[in-house]
C-alpha positions as CSV (number, residue, x, y, z in Angstrom):
1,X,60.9,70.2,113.5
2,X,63.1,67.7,111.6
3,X,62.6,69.1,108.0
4,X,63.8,72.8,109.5
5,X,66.9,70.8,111.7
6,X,67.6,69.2,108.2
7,X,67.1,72.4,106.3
8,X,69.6,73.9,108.6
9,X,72.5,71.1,108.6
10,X,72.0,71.3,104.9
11,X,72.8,75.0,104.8
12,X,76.0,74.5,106.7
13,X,77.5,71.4,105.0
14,X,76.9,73.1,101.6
15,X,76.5,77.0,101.8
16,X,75.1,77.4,98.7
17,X,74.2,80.7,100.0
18,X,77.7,81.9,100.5
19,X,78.4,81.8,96.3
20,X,81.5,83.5,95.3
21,X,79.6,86.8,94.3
22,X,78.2,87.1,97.9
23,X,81.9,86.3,99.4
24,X,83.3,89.4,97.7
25,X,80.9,91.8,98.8
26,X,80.9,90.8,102.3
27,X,85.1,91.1,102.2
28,X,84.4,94.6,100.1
29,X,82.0,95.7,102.9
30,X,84.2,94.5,105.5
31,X,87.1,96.4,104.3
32,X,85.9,99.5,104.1
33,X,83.9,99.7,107.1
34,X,87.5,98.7,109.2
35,X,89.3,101.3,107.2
36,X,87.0,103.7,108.0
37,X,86.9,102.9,111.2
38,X,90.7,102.7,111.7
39,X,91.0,106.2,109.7
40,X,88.4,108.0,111.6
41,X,90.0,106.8,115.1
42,X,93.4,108.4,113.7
43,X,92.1,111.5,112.9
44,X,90.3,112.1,116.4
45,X,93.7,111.1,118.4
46,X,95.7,114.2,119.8
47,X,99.0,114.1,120.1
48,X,99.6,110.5,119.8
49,X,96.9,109.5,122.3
50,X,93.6,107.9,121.5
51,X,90.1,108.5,122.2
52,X,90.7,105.6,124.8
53,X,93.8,107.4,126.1
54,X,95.7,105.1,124.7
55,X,99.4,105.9,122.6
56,X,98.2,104.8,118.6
57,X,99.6,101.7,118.3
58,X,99.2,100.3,122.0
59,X,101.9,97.8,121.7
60,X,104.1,99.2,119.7
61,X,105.1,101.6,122.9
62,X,106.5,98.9,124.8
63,X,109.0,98.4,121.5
64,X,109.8,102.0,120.9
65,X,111.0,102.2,124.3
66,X,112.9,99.1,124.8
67,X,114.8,100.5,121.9
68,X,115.4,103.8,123.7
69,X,116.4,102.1,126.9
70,X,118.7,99.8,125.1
71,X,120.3,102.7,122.5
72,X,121.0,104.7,125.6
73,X,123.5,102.0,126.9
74,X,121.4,100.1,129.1
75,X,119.9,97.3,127.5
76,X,118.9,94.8,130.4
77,X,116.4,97.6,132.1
78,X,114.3,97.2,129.7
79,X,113.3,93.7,132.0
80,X,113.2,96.6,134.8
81,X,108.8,96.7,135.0
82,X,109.5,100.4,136.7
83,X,112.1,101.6,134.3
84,X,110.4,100.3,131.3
85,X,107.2,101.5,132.5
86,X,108.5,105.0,133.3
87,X,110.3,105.8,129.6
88,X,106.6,104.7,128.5
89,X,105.0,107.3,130.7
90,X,107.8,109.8,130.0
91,X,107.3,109.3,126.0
92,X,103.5,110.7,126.1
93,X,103.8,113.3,129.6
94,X,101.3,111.1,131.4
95,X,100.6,107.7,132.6
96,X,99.0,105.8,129.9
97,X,99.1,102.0,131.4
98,X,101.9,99.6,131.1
99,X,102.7,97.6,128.0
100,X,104.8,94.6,128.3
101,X,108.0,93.2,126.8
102,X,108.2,90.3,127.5
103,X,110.2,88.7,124.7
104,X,114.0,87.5,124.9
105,X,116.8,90.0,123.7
106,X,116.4,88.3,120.2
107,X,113.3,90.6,120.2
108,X,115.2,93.6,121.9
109,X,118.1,93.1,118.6
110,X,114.5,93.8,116.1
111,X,113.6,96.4,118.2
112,X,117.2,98.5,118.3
113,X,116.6,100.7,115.3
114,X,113.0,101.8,116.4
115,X,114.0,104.4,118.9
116,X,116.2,106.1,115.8
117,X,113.0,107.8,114.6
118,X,110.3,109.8,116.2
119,X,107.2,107.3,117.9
120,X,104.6,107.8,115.3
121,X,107.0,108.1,112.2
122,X,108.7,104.8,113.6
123,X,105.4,103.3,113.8
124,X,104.5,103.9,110.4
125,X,108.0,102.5,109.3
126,X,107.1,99.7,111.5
127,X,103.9,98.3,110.1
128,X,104.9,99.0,106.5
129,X,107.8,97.2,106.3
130,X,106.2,93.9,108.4
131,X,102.8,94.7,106.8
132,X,104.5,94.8,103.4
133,X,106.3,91.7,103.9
134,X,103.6,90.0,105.2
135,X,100.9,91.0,102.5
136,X,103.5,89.1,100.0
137,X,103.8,85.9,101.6
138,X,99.8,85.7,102.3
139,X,99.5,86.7,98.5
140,X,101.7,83.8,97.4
141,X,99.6,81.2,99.6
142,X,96.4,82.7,98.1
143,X,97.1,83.0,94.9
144,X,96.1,85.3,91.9
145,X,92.3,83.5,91.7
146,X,91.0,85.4,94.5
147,X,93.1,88.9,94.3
148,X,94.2,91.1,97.1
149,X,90.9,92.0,99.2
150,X,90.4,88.3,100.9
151,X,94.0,89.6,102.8
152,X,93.0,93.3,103.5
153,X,89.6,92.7,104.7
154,X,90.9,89.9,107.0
155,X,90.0,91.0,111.0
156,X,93.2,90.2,112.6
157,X,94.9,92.4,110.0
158,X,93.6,95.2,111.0
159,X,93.6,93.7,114.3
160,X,97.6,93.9,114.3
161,X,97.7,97.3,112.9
162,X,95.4,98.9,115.6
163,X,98.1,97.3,118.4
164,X,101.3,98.4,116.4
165,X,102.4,94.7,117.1
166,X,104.4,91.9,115.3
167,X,102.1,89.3,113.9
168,X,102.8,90.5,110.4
169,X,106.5,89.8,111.1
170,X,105.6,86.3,112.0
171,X,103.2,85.6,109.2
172,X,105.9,86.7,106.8
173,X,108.7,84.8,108.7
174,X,106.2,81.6,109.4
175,X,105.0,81.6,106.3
176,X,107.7,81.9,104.2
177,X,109.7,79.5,105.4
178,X,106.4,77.2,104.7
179,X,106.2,78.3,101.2
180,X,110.1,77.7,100.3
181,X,110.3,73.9,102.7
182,X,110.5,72.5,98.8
183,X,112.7,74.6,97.0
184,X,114.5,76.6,99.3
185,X,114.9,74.0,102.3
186,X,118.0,76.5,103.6
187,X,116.1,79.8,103.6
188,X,113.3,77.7,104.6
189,X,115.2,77.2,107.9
190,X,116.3,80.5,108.5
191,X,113.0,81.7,108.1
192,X,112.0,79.6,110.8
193,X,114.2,79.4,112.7
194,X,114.2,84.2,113.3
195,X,110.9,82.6,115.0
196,X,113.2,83.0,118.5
197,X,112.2,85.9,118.7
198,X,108.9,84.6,119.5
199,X,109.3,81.4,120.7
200,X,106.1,80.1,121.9
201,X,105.2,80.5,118.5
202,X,107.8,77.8,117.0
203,X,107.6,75.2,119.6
204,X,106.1,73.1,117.1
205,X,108.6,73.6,114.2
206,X,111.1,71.4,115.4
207,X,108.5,68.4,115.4
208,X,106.9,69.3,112.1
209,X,110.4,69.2,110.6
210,X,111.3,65.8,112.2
211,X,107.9,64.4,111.6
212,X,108.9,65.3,107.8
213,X,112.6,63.9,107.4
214,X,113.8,67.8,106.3
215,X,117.3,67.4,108.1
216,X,118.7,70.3,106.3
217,X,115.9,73.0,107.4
218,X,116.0,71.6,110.7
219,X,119.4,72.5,111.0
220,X,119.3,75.2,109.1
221,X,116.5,75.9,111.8
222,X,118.5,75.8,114.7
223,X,121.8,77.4,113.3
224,X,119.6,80.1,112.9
225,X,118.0,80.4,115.9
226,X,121.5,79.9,117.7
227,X,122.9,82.7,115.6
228,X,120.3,85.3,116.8
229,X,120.7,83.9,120.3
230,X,124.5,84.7,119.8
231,X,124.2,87.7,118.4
232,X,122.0,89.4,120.5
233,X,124.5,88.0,123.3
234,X,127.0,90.0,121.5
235,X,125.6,92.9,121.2
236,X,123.7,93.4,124.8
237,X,125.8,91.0,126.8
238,X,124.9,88.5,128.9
239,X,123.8,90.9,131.9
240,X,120.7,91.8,129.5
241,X,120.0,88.1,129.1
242,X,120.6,87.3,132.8
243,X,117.8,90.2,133.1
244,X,115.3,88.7,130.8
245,X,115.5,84.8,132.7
246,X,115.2,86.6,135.9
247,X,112.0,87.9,134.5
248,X,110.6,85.5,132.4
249,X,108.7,83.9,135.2
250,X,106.4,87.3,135.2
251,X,104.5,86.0,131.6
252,X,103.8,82.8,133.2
253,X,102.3,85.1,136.0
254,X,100.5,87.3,133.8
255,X,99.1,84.5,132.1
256,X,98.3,82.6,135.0
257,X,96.8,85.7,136.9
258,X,94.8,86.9,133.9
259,X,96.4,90.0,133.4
260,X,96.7,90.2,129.8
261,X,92.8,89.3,130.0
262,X,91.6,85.8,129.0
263,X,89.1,87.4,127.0
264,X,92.0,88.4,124.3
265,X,94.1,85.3,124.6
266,X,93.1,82.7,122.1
267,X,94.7,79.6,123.1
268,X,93.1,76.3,124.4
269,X,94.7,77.6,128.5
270,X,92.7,80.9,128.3
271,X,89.4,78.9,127.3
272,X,89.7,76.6,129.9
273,X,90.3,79.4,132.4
274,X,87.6,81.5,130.7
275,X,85.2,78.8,131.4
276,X,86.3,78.8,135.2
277,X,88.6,75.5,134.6
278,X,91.4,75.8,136.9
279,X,95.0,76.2,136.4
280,X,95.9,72.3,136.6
281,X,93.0,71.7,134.0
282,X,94.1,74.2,131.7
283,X,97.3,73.2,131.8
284,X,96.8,69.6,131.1
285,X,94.2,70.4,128.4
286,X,96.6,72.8,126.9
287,X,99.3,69.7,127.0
288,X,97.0,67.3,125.4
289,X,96.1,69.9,122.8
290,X,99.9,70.0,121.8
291,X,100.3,66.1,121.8
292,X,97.5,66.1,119.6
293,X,98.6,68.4,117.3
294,X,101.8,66.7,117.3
295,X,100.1,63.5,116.3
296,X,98.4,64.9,113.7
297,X,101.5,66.5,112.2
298,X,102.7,62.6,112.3
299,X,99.8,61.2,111.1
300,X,100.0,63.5,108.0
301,X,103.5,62.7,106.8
302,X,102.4,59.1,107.0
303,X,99.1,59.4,104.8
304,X,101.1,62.1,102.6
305,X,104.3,63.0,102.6
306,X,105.6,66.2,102.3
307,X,102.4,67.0,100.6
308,X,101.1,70.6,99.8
309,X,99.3,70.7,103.2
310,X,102.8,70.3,105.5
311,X,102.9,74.0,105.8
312,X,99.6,75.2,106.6
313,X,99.0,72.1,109.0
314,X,102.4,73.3,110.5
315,X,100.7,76.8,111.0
316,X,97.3,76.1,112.4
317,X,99.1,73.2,114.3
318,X,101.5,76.3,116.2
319,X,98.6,78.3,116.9
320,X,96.6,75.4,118.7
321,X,99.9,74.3,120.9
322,X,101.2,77.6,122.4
323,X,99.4,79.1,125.4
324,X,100.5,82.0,125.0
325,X,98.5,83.8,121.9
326,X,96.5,87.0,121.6
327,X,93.8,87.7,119.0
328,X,96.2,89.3,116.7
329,X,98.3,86.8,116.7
330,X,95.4,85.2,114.3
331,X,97.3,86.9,111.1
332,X,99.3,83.6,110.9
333,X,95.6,81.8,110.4
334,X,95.3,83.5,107.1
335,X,98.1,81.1,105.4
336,X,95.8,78.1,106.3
337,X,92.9,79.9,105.1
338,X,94.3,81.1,102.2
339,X,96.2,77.8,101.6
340,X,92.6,76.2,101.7
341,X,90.7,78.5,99.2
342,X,93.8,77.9,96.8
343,X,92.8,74.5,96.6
344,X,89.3,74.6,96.4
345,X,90.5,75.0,92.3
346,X,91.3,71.1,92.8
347,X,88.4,69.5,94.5
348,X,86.1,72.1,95.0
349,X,84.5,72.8,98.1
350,X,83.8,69.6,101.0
351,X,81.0,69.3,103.4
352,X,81.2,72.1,105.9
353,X,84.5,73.5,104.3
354,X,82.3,77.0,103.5
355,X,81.0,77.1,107.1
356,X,84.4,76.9,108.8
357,X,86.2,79.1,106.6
358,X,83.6,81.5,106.9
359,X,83.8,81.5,110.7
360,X,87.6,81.5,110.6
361,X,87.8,84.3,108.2
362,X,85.4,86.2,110.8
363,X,86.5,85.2,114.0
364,X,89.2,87.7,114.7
365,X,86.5,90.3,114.8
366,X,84.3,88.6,117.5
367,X,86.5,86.2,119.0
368,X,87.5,88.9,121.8
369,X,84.2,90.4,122.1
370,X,82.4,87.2,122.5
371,X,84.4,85.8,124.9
372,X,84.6,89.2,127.4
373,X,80.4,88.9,126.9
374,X,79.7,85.6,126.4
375,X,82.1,83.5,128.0
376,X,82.2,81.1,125.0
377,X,86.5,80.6,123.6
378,X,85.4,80.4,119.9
379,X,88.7,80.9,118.7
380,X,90.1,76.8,119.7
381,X,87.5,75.3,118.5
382,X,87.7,76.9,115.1
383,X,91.6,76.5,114.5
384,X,91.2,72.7,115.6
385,X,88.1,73.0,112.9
386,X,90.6,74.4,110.0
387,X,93.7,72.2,111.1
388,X,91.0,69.2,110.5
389,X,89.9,70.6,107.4
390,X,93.7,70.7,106.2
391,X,94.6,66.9,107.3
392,X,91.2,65.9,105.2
393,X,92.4,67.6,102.1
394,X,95.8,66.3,102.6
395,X,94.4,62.8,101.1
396,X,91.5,64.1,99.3
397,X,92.2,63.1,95.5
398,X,91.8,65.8,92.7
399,X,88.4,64.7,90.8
400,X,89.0,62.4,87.7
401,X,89.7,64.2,84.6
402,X,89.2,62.4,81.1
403,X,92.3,62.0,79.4
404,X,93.2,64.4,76.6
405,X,93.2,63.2,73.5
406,X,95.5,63.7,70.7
407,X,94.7,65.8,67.7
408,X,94.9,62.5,65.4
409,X,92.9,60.3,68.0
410,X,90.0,63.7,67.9
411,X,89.9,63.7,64.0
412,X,89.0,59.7,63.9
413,X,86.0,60.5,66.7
414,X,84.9,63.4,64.1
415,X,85.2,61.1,61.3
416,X,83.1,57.9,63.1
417,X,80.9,60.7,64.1
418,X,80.4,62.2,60.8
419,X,80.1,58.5,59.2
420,X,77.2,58.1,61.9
421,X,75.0,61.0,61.3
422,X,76.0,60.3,57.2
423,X,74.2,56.6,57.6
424,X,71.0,57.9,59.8
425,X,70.3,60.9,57.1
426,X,70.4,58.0,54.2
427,X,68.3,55.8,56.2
428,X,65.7,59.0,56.6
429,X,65.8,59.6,53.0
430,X,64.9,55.7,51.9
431,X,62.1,55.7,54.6
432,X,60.5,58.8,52.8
């Protein structure tokens, strides 16, 4: 019993069995199989509806409509449940559910142009532009070692796509302004600081930036963030915000009441609830887990500061404090993931570091489905396991190189060495 538990501890600290070659295929098989799945669902929907009798692109409904509320000259309805919920209705000829909007009027100013274009062709606009956006931010985290496919194939890609939704707009916004906290600090901020539209999603920014000394992306940040505010004050007035506080205590019910479904909520709140915790436990949990993350975000600019890993900690470090976080919201874990793999070129790969990344890259496929069966939240355990993976290759030193020598310094060594084997041949030949 102890050789096979040792056998098996061995296979997930290394992973020898998960070589490079191995890793490609799987992402090759995955790929396909999703596109082909995701194709063959397209081409058996009628008129817009799905199999499941769903609009294609779920989500995206609730933002088409907004628009169309808003662009017919009454923007704070669209906080109206039964208005917002009738346009949906009205858009298909039949009742196909309700789909939320439950962001701030920063949202509703992203939204605006949808509505210009027919549903499906403003769907298609949609994902292409964020999609497109996003795939160019992932591909500068990752890299040119490992190609395009590690991004396609990733679950919560597709994930995103099938629910028309805006993950891809916060990966490319998120990370972004990660990648250009050195050079850019400025856009840096900007980039961060669009995240208003989605606020639960920055909460963390602020502190990462603080915890860093980066004064002028922290502003940058918040004039940012301001500027949206203002400008979607502008241009919908304040009724429309007045309409959006009045109804922002619904998420908090939603959340609370399990109506989104804890099952597809990702966060450290909906595990707790999932596993029958009650509300005051998940909430305190859910506070401790954004202390913590906050302390580790600390604790890295002390042990190395401003080093390569700021951004992706700052990522992973979001995801882990916001309660609020659905499974295709795990896009944004593909700039730690990729982040990681980048510099495995340095060190190589640590203890365990295969096992976890190989469950990350996976777990927006089962995370849901798992959870709705199982009653097991995979999905906090595993970002806490990547944002700890991250903090140990913050200080992890690039393996000692021999100095390279000089072209005078390698024609003495071929000299001695030449003068060596001359002496043992003439010590051969007086032997003989």
């Amino acid at each position: 019993m102890s050789a096979i538990f040792g056998k098996t501890v061995s296979a997930l600290r290394d992973a020898d069995w998960l070589s490079r070659e191995r890793a490609v295929a799987y992402c090759r098989i995955l790929f396909l199989v999703t596109l082909g799945a995701a194709l063959l669902w397209i081409a058996l929907s009628h008129d817009g509806i799905d199999l499941s009798g769903k609009p294609l692109g779920t989500d995206f409904v609730s933002f088409w409509t907004a628009s169309q509320i808003a662009l017919g000259g009454h923007p704070a309805e669209v906080y109206d449940i039964a208005v917002h919920q009738n346009a949906q209705n009205a858009l298909f000829g039949r009742d196909i559910g309700y789909a939320a909007f439950f962001y701030p009027p920063t949202f509703l100013l992203i939204c605006l142009p949808l509505a210009t274009l027919p549903y499906l062709w403003s769907l298609f606009l949609w994902l292409a532009l964020t999609g497109f956006a996003c795939y160019r931010v992932l591909r500068a985290w990752l890299g040119t070692r490992f190609g395009a496919l590690p991004i396609l194939a990733f679950p919560a890609m597709l994930s995103n796509l099938g629910h028309g939704q805006n993950a891809y707009l916060s990966a490319a916004l998120f990370g972004g302004g990660a990648l250009m906290l050195n050079t850019r600090p400025i856009a840096a901020g900007l980039c961060l600081g669009a995240l208003a539209y989605k606020p639960h999603l920055a909460i963390i920014v602020p502190v990462a930036l603080l915890a860093a000394r980066r004064w002028r992306t922290l502003l940058a940040a918040a004039a940012s963030a301001i500027g949206f505010c203002l400008a979607s004050l502008f241009v919908f007035g304040a009724d429309t915000w007045r309409a959006f506080l009045d109804a922002s205590p619904k998420a908090r019910i939603a959340l609370e009441q399990n109506m989104v479904g804890d099952e597809k909520m990702q966060s450290v709140f909906a595990g707790v609830r999932l596993l029958h915790g009650g509300l005051t436990l998940a909430y305190g949990l859910q506070i401790v887990a954004a202390l913590g993350v906050c302390a580790a975000l600390v604790h890295l600019q002390r042990r190395s500061f401003r080093s390569g890993a700021e951004g992706p900690a700052m990522v992973a470090a979001a995801l882990l404090a916001s309660p609020f976080l659905l499974d295709y919201d795990l896009v944004l874990l593909a700039i730690p993931l990729a982040w990681i793999a980048r510099d495995t070129s340095r060190t190589g790969f640590l203890p365990f570091e295969k096992t976890i990344l190989a469950v990350a890259f996976i777990l927006p496929a089962v995370s849901r489905s798992i959870a709705a069966y199982a009653g097991l939240p995979l999905a906090p355990l595993t970002i806490a396991a990547v944002l700890i993976l991250i903090l140990r290759r913050a200080g992890e030193p690039a393996p000692a190189i021999a100095p390279r020598r000089s072209a005078n310094e390698d024609a003495a060594v071929q000299q001695r060495a030449g003068a060596r084997n001359a002496q043992v041949a003439f010590s051969l030949s007086a032997k003989q």
